[in-house]
Backbone as CSV, one residue per row, in Angstrom:
resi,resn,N_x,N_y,N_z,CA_x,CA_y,CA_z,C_x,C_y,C_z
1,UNK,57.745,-23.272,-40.139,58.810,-22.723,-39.319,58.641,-23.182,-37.879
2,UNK,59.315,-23.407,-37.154,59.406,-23.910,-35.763,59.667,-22.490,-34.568
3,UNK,59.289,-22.553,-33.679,59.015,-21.599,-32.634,59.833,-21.484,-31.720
4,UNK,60.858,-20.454,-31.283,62.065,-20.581,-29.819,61.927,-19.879,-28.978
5,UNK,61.739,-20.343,-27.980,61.774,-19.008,-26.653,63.384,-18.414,-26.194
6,UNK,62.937,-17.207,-26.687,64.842,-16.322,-26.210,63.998,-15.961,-24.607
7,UNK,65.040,-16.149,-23.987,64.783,-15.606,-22.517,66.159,-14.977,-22.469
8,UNK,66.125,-13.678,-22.104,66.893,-12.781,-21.767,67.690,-12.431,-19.996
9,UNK,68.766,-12.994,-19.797,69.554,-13.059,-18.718,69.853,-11.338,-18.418
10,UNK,70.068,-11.409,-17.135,70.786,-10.179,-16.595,71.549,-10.641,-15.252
11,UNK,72.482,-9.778,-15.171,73.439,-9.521,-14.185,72.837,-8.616,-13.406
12,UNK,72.486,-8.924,-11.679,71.946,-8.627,-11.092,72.516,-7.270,-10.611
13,UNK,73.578,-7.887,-10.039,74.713,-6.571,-9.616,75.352,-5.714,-10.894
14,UNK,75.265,-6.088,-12.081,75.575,-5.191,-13.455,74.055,-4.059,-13.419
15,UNK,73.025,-4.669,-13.005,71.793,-4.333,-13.326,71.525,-2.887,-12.731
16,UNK,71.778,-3.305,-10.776,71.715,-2.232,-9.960,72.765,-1.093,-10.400
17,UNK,74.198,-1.212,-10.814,75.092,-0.535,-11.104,74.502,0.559,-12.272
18,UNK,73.859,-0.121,-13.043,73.012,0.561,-14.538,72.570,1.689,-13.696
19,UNK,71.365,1.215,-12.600,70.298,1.993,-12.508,70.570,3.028,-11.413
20,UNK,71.970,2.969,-10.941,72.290,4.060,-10.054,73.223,5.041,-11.007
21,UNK,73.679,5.127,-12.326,74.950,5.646,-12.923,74.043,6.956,-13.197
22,UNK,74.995,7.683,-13.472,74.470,9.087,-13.551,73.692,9.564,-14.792
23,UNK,74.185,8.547,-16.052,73.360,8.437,-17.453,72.227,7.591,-17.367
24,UNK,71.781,7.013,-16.175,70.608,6.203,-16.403,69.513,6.280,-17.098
25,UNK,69.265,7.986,-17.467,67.520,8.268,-18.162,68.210,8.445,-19.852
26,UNK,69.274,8.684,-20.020,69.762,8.585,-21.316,69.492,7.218,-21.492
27,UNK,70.847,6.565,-21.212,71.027,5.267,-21.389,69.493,4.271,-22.082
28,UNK,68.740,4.346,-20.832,67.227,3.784,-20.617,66.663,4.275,-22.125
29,UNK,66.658,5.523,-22.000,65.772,5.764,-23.249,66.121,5.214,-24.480
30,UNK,67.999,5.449,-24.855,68.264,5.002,-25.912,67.931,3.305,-26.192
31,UNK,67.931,2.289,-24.374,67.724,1.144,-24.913,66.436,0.758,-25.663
32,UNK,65.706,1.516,-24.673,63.992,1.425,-25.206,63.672,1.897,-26.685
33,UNK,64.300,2.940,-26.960,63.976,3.030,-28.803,64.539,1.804,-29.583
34,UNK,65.945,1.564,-28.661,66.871,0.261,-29.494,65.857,-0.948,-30.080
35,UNK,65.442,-0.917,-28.068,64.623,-2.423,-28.717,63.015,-1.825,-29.301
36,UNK,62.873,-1.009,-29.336,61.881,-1.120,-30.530,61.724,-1.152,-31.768
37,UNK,63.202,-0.607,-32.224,63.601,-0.869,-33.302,63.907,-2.360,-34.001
38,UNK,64.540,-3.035,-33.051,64.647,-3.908,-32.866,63.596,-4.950,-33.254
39,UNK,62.266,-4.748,-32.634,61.095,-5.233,-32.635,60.632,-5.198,-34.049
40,UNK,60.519,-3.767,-34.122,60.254,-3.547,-35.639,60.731,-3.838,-36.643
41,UNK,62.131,-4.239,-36.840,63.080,-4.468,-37.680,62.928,-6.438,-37.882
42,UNK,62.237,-6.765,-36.888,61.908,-8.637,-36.692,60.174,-9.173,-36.950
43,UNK,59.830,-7.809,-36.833,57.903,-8.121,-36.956,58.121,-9.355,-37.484
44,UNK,58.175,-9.504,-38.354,57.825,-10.490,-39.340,58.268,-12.150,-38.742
45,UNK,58.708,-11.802,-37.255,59.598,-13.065,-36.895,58.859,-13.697,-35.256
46,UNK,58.468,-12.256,-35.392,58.422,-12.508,-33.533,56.921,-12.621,-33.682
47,UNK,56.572,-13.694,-32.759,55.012,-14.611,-32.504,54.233,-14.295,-31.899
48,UNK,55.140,-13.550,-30.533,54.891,-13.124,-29.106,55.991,-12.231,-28.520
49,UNK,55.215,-10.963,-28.383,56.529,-10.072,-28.054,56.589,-10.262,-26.598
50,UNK,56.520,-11.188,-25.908,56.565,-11.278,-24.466,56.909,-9.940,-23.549
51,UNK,57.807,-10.180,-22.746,57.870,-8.444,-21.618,59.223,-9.038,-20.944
52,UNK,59.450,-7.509,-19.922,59.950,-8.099,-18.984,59.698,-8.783,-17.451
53,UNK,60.449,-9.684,-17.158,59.726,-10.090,-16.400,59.782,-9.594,-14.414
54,UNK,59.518,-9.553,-13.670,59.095,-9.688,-12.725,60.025,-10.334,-11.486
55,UNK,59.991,-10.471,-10.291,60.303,-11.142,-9.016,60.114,-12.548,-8.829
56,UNK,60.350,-13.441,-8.498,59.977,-14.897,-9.234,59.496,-15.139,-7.346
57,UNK,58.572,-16.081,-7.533,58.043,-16.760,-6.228,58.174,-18.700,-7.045
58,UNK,58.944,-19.105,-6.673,59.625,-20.946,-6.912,57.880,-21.482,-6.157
59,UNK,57.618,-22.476,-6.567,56.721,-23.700,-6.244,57.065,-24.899,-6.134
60,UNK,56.931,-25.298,-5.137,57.899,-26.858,-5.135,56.573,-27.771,-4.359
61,UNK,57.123,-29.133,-3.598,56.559,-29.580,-2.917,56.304,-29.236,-1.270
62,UNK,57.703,-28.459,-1.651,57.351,-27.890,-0.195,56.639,-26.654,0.114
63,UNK,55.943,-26.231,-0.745,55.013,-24.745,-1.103,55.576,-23.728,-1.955
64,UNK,55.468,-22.764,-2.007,55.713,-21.333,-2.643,57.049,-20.504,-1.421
65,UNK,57.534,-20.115,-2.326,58.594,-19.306,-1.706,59.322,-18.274,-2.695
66,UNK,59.895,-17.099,-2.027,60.750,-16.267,-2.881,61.963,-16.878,-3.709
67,UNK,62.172,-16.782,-4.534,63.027,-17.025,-5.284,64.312,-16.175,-6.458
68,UNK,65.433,-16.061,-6.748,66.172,-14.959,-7.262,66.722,-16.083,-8.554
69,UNK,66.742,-15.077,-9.598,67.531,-15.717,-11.160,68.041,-14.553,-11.450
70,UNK,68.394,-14.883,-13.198,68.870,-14.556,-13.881,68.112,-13.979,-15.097
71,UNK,66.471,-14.386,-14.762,65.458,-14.209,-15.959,65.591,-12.337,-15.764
72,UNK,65.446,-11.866,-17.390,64.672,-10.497,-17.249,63.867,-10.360,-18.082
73,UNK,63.299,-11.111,-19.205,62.888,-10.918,-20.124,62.528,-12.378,-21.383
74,UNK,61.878,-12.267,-21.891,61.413,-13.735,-22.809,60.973,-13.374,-24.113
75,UNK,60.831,-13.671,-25.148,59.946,-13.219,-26.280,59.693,-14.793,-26.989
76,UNK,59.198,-14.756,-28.288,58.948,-15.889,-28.768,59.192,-15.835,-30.336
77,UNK,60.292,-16.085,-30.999,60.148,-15.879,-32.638,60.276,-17.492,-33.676
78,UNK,60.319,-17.096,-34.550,59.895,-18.141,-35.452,60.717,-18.413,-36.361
79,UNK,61.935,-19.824,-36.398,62.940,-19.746,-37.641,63.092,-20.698,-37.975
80,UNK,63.830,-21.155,-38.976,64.004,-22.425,-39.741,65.063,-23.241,-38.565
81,UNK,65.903,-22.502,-37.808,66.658,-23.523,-37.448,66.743,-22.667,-35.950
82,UNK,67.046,-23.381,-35.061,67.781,-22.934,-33.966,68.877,-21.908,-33.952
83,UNK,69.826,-22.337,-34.574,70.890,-21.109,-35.607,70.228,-19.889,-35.832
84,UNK,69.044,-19.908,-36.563,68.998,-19.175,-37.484,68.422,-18.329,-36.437
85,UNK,67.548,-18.499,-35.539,67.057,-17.921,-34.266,67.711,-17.382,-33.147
86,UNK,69.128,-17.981,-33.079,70.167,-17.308,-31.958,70.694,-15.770,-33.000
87,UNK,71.194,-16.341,-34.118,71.604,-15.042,-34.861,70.632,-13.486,-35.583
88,UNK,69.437,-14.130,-35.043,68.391,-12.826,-34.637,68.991,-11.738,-33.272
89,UNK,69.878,-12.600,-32.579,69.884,-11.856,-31.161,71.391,-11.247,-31.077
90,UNK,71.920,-11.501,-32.206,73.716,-11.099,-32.552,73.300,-9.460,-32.104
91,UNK,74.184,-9.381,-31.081,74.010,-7.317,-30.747,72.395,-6.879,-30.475
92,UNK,71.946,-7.797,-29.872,70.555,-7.276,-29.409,70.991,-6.108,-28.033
93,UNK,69.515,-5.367,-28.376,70.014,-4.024,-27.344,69.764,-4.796,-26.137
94,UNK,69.112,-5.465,-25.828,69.333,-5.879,-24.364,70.563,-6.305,-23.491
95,UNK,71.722,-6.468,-24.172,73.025,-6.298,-23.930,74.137,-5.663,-24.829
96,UNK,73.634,-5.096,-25.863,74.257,-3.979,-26.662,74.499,-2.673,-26.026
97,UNK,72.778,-2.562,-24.778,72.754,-0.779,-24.085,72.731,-1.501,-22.737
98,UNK,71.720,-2.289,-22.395,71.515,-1.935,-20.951,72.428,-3.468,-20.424
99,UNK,72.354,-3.753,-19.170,73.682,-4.333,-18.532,73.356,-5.677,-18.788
100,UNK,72.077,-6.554,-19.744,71.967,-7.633,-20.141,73.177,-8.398,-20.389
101,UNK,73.245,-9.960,-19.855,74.430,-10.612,-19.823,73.815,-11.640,-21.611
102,UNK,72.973,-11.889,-22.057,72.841,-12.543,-23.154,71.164,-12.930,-23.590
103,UNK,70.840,-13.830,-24.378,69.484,-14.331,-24.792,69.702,-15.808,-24.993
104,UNK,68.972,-16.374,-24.103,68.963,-18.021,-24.346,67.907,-18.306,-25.285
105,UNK,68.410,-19.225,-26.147,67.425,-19.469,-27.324,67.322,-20.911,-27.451
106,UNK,65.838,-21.308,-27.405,65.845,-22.806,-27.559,64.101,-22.971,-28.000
107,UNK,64.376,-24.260,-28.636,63.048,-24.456,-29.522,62.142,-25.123,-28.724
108,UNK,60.923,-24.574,-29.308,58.919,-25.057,-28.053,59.185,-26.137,-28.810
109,UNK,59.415,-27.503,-28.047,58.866,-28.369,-28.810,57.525,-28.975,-28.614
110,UNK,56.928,-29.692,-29.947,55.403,-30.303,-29.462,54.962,-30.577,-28.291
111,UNK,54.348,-31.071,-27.909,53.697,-31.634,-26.283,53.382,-32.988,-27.017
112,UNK,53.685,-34.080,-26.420,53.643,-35.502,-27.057,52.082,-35.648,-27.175
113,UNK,51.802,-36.672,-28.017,50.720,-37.069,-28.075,49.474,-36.277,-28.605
114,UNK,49.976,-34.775,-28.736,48.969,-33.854,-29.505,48.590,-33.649,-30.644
């Protein structure tokens, strides 16, 4: 089976809107059982349950600096096809509950020469 990293997008300004609404500790909770269910319902798929992620600091040539995306989240699962790996993420709670805009899915490929 071949290996894809879903990285999970969010809407920044959808995001803040979430976390000021008056259902926020509902909402939150129901996503968090979602995606554990979620989790649980894929064991058998997922390689690396990765997290969410963090504040990004960019590295370039011109040094380290703050930086803003779209990343919130990554995991790592395992399928016969690329296909078959996006349609793991059909109605995932990360944009089913909370203000997630989608899951990018694309395959680890080898590192040449290894």
């Amino acid at each position: 089976m071949k290996r894809f990293l879903a990285v999970f997008t969010i809407n920044v300004e959808k995001m803040a809107a979430f976390q000021q609404s008056a259902d926020v500790q509902q909402r939150s909770q129901e996503g968090v059982a979602a995606w554990h269910q979620w989790m649980a319902d894929h064991a058998a798929v997922v390689v690396d349950a990765g997290g969410p992620l963090s504040r990004t600091l960019a590295v370039s040539a011109a040094g380290i600096a703050d930086a803003r995306n779209n990343l919130g989240g990554y995991l790592v699962v395992q399928a016969e096809s690329q296909a078959a790996a996006a349609q793991l993420f059909v109605n995932h709670p990360s944009f089913a509950i909370f203000p997630g805009e989608g899951v990018e899915v694309m395959e680890i490929l080898p590192i040449p020469g290894k």
